[in-house]
C-alpha positions in Angstrom: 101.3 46.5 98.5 103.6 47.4 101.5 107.1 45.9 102.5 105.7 43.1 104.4 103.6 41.7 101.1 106.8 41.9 99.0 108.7 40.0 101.4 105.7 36.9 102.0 105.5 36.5 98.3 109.1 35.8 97.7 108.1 32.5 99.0 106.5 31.5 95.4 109.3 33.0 93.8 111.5 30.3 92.0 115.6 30.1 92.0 115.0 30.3 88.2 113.7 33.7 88.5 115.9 34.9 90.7 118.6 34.0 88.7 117.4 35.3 85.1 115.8 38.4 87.0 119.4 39.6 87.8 120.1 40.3 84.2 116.5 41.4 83.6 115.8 38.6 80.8 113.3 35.8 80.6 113.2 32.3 78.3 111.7 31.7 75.2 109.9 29.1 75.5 112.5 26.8 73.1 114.7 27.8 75.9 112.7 26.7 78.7 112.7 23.2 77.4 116.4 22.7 76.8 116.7 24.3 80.9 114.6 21.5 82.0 116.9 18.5 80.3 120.7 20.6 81.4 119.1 21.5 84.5 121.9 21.9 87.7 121.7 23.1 91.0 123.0 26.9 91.6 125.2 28.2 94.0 124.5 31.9 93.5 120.8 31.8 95.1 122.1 33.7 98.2 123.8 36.6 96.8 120.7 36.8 94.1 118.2 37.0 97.7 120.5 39.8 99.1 120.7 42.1 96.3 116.6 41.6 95.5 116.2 42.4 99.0 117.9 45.4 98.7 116.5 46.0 95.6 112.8 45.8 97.2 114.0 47.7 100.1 114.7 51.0 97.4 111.3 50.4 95.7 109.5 50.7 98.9 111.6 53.7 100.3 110.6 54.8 97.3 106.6 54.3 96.7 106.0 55.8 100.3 108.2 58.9 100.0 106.0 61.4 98.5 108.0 64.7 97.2 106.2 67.8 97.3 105.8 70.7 94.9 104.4 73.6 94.4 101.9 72.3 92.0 100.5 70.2 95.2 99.2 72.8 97.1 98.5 75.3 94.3 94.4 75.9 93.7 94.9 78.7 91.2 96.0 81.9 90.3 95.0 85.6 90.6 95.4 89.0 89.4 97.1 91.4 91.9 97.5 95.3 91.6 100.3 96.9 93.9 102.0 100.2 94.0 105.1 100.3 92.6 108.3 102.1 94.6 111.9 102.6 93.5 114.7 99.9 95.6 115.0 103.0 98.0 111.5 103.7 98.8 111.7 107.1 97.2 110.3 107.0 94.0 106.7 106.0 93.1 106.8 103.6 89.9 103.0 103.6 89.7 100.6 100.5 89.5 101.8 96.8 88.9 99.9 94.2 88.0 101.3 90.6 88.9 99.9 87.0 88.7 100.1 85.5 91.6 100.3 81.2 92.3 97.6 80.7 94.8 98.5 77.8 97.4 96.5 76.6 99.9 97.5 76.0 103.7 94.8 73.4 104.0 96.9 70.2 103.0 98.0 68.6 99.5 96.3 67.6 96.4 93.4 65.5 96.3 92.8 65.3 100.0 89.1 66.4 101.0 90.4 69.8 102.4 92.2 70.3 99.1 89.2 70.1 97.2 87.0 71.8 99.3 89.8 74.8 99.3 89.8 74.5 95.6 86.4 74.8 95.1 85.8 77.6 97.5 88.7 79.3 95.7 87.0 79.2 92.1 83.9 80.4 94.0 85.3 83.6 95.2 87.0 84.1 91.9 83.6 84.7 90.3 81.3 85.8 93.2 81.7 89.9 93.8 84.7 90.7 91.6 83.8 93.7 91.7 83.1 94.1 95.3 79.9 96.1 94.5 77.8 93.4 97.4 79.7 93.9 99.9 80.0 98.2 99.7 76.0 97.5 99.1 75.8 95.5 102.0 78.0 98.0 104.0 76.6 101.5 103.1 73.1 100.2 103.9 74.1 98.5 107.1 72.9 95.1 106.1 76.0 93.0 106.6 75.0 90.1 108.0 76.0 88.7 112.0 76.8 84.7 111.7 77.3 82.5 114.8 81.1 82.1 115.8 82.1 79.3 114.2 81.8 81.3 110.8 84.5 83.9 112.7 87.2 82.9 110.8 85.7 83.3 107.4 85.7 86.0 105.1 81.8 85.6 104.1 79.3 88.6 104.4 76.0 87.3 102.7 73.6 84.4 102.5 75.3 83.3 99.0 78.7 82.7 100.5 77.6 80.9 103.9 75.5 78.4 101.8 78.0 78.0 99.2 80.3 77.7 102.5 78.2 75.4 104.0 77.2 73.2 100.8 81.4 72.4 100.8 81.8 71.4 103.6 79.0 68.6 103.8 80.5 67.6 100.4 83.7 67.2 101.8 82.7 65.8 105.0 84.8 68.6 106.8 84.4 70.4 110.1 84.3 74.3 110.5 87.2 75.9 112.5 85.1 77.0 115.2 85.3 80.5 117.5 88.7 80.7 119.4 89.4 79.4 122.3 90.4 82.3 125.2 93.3 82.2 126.9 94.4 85.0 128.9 98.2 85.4 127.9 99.8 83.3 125.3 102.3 81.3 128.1 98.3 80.5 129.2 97.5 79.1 126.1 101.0 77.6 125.6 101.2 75.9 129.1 97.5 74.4 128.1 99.0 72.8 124.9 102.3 71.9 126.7 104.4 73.6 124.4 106.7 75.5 125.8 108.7 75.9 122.5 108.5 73.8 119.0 111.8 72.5 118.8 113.4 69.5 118.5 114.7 68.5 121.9 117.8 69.0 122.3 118.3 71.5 119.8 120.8 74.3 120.8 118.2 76.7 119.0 116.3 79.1 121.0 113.0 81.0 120.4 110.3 83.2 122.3 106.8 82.6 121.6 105.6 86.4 121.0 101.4 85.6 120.2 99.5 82.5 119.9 96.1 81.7 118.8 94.1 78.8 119.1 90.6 77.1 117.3 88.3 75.0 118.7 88.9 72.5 116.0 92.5 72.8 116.9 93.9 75.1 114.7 97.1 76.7 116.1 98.9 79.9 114.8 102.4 80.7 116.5 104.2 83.9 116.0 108.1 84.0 117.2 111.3 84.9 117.4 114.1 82.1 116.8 117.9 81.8 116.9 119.7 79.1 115.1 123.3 78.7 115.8 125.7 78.1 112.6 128.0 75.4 111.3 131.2 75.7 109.4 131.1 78.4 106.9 127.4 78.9 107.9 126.7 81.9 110.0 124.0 81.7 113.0 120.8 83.4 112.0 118.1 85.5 113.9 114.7 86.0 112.4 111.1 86.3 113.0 108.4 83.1 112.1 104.9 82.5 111.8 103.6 78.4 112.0 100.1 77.4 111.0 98.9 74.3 112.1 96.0 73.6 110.3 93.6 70.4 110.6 93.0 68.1 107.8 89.4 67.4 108.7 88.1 71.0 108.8 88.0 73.9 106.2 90.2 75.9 106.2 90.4 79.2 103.1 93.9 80.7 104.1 95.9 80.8 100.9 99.4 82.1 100.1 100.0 84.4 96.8 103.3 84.2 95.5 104.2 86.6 92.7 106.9 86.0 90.0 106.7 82.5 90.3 109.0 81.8 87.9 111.4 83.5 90.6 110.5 81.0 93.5 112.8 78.3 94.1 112.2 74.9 95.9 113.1 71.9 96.5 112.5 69.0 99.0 114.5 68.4 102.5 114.4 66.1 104.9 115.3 67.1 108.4 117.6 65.6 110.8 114.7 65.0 113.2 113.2 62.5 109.6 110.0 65.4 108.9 110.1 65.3 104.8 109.2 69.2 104.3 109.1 71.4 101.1 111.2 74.9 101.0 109.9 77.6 99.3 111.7 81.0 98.6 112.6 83.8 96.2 115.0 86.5 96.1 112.2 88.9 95.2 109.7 88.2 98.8 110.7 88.7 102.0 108.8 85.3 103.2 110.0 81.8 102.6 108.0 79.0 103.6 108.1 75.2 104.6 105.7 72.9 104.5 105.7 69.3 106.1 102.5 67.3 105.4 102.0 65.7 108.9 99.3 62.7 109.4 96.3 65.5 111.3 97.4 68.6 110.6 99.3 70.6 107.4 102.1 72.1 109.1 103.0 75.7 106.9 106.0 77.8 108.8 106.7 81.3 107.3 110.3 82.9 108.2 111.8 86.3 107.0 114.0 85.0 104.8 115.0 88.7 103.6 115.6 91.6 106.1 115.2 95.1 104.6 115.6 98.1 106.4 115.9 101.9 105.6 118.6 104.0 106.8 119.7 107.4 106.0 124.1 107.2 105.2 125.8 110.3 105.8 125.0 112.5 102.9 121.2 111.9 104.3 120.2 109.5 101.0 117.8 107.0 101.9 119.4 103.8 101.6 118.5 99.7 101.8 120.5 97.6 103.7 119.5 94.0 102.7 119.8 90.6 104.6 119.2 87.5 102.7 119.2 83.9 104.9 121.2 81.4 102.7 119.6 78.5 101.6 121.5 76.2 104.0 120.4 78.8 107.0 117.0 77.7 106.2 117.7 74.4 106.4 119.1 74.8 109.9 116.4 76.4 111.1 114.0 73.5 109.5 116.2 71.2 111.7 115.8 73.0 114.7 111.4 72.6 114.3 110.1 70.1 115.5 107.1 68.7 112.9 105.9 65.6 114.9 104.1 68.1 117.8 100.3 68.3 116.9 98.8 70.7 118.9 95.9 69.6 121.5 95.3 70.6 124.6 95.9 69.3 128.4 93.7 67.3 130.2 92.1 69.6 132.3 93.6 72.8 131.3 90.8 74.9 132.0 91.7 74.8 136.0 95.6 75.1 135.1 98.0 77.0 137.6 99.3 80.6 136.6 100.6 81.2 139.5 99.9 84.7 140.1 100.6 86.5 143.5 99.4 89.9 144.5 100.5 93.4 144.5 104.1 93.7 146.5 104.5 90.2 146.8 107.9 88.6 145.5 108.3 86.3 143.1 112.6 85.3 143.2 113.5 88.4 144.7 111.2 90.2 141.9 108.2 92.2 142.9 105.4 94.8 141.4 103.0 97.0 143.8 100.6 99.4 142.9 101.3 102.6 144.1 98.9 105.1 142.3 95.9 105.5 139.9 95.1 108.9 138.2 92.3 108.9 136.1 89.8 111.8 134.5 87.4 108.8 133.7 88.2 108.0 130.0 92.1 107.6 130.5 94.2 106.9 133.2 97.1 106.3 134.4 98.7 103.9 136.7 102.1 103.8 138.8 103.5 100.6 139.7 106.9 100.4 141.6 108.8 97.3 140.3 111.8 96.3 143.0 114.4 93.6 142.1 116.9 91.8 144.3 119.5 93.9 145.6 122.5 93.9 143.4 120.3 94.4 140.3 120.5 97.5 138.2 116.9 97.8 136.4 117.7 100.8 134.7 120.6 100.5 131.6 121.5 104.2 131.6 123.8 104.1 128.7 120.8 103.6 126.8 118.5 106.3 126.1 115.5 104.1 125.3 115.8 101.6 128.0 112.8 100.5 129.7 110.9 97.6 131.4 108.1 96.1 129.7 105.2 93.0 130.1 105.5 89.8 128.5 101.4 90.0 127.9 100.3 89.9 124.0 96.8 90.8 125.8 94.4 90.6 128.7 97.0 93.1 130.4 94.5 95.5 132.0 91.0 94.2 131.8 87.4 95.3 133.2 86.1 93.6 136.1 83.0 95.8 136.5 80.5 94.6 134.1 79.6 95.9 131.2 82.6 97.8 130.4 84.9 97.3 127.1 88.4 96.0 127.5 91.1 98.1 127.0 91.8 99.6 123.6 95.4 100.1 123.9 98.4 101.4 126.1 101.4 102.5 126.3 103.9 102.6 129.5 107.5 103.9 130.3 110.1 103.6 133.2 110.6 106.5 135.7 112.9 106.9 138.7 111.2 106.7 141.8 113.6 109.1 143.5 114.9 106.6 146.3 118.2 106.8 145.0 118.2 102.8 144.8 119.0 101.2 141.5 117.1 98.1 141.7 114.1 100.4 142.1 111.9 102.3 139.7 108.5 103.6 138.6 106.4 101.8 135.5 103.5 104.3 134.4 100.9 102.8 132.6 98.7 105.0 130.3 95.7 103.0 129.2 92.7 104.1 127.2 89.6 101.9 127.0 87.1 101.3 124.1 84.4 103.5 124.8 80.5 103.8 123.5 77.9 106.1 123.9 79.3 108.1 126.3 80.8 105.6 128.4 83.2 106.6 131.5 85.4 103.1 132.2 87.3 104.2 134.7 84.6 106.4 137.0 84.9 106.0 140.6 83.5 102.7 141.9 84.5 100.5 138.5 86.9 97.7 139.2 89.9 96.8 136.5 92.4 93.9 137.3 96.1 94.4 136.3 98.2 91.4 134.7 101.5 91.7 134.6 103.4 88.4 133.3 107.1 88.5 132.9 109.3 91.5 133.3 111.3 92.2 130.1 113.9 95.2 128.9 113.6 96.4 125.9 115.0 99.2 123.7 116.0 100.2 120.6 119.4 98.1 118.9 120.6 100.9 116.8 123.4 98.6 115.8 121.5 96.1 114.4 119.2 98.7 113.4 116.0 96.6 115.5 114.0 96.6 119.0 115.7 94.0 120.9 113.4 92.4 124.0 115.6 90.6 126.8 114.0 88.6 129.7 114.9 90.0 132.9 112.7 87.5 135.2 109.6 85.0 135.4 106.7 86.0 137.0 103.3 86.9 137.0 101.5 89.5 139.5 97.6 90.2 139.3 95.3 92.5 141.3 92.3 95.1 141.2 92.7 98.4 140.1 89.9 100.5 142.0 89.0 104.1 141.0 88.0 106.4 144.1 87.5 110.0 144.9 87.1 113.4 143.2 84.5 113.7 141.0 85.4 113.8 137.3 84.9 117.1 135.5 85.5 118.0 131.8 85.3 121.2 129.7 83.0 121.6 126.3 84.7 124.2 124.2 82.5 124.1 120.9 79.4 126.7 121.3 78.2 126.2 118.3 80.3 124.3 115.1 83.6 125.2 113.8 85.0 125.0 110.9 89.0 124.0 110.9 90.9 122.8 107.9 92.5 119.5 108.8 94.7 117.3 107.7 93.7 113.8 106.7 96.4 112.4 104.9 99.7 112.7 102.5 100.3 112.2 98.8 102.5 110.2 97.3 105.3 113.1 97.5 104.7 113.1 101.4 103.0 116.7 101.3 100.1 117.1 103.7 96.6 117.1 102.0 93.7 118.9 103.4 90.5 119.9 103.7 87.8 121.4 105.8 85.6 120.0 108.4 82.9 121.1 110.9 84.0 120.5 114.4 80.9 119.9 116.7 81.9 119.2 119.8 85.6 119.4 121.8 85.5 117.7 125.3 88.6 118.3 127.2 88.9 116.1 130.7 92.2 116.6 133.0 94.3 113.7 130.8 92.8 113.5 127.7 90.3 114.6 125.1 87.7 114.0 122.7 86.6 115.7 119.6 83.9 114.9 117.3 83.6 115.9 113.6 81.7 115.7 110.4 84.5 113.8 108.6 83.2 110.4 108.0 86.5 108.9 107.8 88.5 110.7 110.4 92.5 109.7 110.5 94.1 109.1 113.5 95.8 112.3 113.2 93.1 114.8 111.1 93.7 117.7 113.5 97.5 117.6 113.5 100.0 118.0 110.9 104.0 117.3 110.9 105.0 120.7 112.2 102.3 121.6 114.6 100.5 119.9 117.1 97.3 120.6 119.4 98.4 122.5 122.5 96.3 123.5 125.7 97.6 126.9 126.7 96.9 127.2 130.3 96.7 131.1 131.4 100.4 131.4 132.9 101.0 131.2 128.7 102.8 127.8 129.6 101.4 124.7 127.0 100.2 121.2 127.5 100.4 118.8 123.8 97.8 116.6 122.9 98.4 113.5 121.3 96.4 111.3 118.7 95.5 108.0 120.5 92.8 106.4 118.4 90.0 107.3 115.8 87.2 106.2 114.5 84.3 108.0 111.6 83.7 111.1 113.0 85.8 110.9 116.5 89.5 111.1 117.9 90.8 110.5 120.9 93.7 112.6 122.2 96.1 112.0 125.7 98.0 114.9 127.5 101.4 115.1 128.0 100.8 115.8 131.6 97.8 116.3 133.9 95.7 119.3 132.9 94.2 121.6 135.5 91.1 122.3 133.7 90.5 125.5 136.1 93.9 127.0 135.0 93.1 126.5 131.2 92.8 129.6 128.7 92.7 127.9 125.5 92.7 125.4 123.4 95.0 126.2 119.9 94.4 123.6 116.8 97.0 122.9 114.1 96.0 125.2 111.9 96.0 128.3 114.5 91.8 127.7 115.3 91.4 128.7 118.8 89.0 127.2 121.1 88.5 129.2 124.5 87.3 128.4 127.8 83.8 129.7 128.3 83.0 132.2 130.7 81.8 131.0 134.0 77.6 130.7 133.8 78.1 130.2 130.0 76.4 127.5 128.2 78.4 126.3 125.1 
């Protein structure tokens, strides 16, 4: 029965009623007969309608306002084991073992995804507990390949996609699908038409750091938001993850919370009307809100407690705690705006970035390529970025400063086929020596996934630079955090293309070596090694790769805290190699500087192994 009902059947409702209903007592039926021979017309019938209508008007605010709990979203609970540390990081307290509430994000109790999250839950409880299929599965290479829309689950045998596919027919649910590609996330976000998430009007801001998006329309947002304070409320600044999730698909993600007796919550409505529940504890970093919305379940995680470890001046490690106050949390809820359901643009596969090319202006802003070094598996490349005149790029007060991309990916991609995308870089301001401070340098290092032997940037291959947005960013020492500030809107794209010298590189091992390397710390932060064949060092004139026996190789195995791999070049002057990446049995390293390979001597390892330069003729 809804409002309207209530309302159409007062019609059959008698004055008698009415009357006797205000002081909640009905005739006998002696009574009802001596009524009928003293009856005489009322004159309170009016105020008796008013107050039942108001009366009504509660019960029906009341039967559609559902409050939400913990206990709605929870599916179970589950044994976690977690190592132990002292409030100041310093001292190891050993294993803990903590029951943790299981919630679900995929919407409340009793609706289909709830039950289908529930059921796949108990599953997993009981299939593999000891995880002895899948390190079967894994050491004989039998790990099975399913189609994209199984990306998003955690499944890795036949079992688990036909239990996974047995729930959702039951259920009548959808799978979440393979993601949908966007270049940059202000791609993906101009395709949803969401610039932001927050209720207009709001004097809150936010930046939108990564995005992703399913085909079923799943959305995860991560960003940064400020909320501005009230009386005796300070403003707040913290970081948030939302998870839109669709109520007719399936979705596994969960939530553990430890302690739960330590989690407090309670039930807030927003000034925008979203009902939402609050979840936090003075024991987790993460609070979270949940508004039940009429597609999706709507589950926002904020940092509700900032921790950070500083040294004070007697050099004792120290915590310096930030805790959001229950009514900063509300504010933020405020500023969120819970009626947006994500779903994407007509026609947003043909949408508008508005890129221009190399040297070309964008508000007085422009980026031009001006160099690209490469020895074939790194490189590096110089862009000059110029800003209107009047505009200091450079902060020199700050050590730290630099200009930096607004990409989360897609920054530097392959347009020759058949090469991988990028596996990482790294980039840092330089002055350009015009004497001009709205000029400077940007150097990109950038170093590729590479396979069997694979050259990415040989002469011939094509890459295409993306540069969108140009930000500052350094180091707040303050406020103890990097701090990100936009300096202009813009985006700049155009080909890369490596000419010219061929590309040499140097083989050092002649037969193996044996080194002892470092793999690793213990728990009182002292290096632990061990020994491992070396079988092959291949230095190029930026970089270098080295391949081991060491099945699981660290990112740093051949370095240590107080010594590092140098390249001593025969003037005795020395070149450091860096870790970049690592994978069983390889690491990548980067140069500090370019590396005349004819002017090497040799290389020296952390633990004092030399590796020289064969003699000219000499086969290694």
């Amino acid at each position: 029965m809804n409002g309207k009902d209530i309302f159409l059947g007062l019609k059959y409702v008698g004055d008698d009623l009415i009357e006797l209903a205000e002081y909640g007592r009905f005739p006998t039926a002696a009574e009802k007969e001596k009524q009928k021979k003293t009856a005489r017309p009322t004159i309170r019938r009016p105020l008796l309608i008013a107050a039942l209508i108001a009366m009504l008007l509660l019960l029906v605010g009341c039967a559609v306002a559902y409050v939400l709990s913990i206990q709605d979203m929870k599916v179970g609970e589950q044994q976690e084991i977690y190592q132990d540390f002292s409030a100041d990081g310093r001292e190891y307290l050993g294993e803990k073992t903590v029951t943790q509430q299981v919630l679900t994000l995929a919407g409340i109790k009793g609706s289909p995804s709830y039950q289908a999250a529930q059921e796949w839950f108990d599953f997993k409880q009981e299939y593999d507990p000891d995880h002895s299929i899948i390190v079967s599965l894994m050491s004989e290479g039998n790990v099975p390949d399913y189609p994209i829309e199984y990306s998003a689950y955690n499944i890795y045998s036949q079992e688990m996609k036909d239990k996974l596919d047995e729930i959702v027919d039951k259920y009548d649910l959808k799978l979440i699908g393979g993601p949908v590609s966007f270049r940059t996330t202000k791609l993906l976000c101009k395709a949803l038409g969401m610039e932001d998430i927050l209720v207009p009007g709001s004097e809150a801001t936010m930046r939108i750091n990564s995005a992703g998006y399913r085909e079923c329309g799943n959305l995860t947002l991560d960003f940064d938001i400020n909320v501005p304070g009230e009386k005796d409320t300070p403003a707040e600044e913290t970081q948030c993850s939302l998870y839109y999730r669709k109520k007719d698909c399936f979705t596994e993600e969960v939530i553990g919370l430890n302690e739960i007796s330590d989690w407090k919550e309670w039930n807030y409505t927003t000034k925008s009307g979203a009902d939402v529940l609050i979840l936090r504890s003075s024991s987790d970093w993460r609070g979270w809100i949940i508004c039940d919305m009429p597609e999706y379940t709507a589950t926002l995680r904020i940092e509700a407690i900032d921790e950070v470890y500083i040294s004070d001046e007697a050099g004792n490690t120290i915590v310096q705690r930030t805790e959001m106050t229950d009514r900063q949390i509300e504010l933020l809820t405020d500023a969120i705006d819970f009626s947006i359901e994500p779903k994407l643009v007509e026609g947003y596969e043909s949408l508008d970035d508005g890129a221009v090319g190399s040297g070309e202006k964008i508000n007085g802003y422009s980026i031009e390529l001006k160099s690209a070094v490469t020895d074939g598996q790194i490189a590096y490349i110089t862009l000059g970025i110029t800003a209107p005149e009047g505009v200091t790029l450079i902060d020199s007060d700050i050590s730290d400063y630099m200009l930096t991309h607004g990409n989360t990916w897609g920054f530097f991609e392959p347009v020759t086929e058949g090469l991988n995308k990028t596996g990482g870089s790294n980039g840092w301001c330089e002055d350009d020596g015009d004497g001009l401070s709205n000029t400077l340098n940007y150097v990109l290092e950038v170093t590729p996934d590479c396979e069997n032997g694979q050259m990415p940037f040989a002469p011939g291959n094509v890459w295409n630079l993306y540069w969108e947005d140009i930000y500052s960013s350094y180091w707040d020492e303050e406020n103890i955090k990097q701090q990100e500030n936009l300096i202009a809107e813009g985006t700049w794209s155009f080909d890369v293309v490596f000419e010219g010298k061929p590309i040499g590189e140097l083989e050092l091992i002649r037969e193996p070596v044996t080194v002892k390397a470092v793999y690793g710390w213990d728990l009182d932060g002292n290096d632990v090694s061990k020994e491992t064949r070396i079988t092959s060092f291949l230095l190029r004139s930026l970089s270098a790769t080295v391949f081991c026996d060491m099945e699981n190789a660290a990112p740093d195995f051949l370095t240590n805290r107080e010594r590092c791999i140098y390249v001593v070049l025969k003037d005795g002057s020395r070149i450091s190699l860096h870790s970049e990446s690592a994978s069983p049995g390889k690491q990548n390293l980067t140069a500090d500087c370019p590396i005349a390979l004819d002017q090497v001597d040799y290389v020296l390892l952390a633990d004092g192994t030399r590796l020289t330069v064969p003699a000219e003729g000499e086969n290694p």
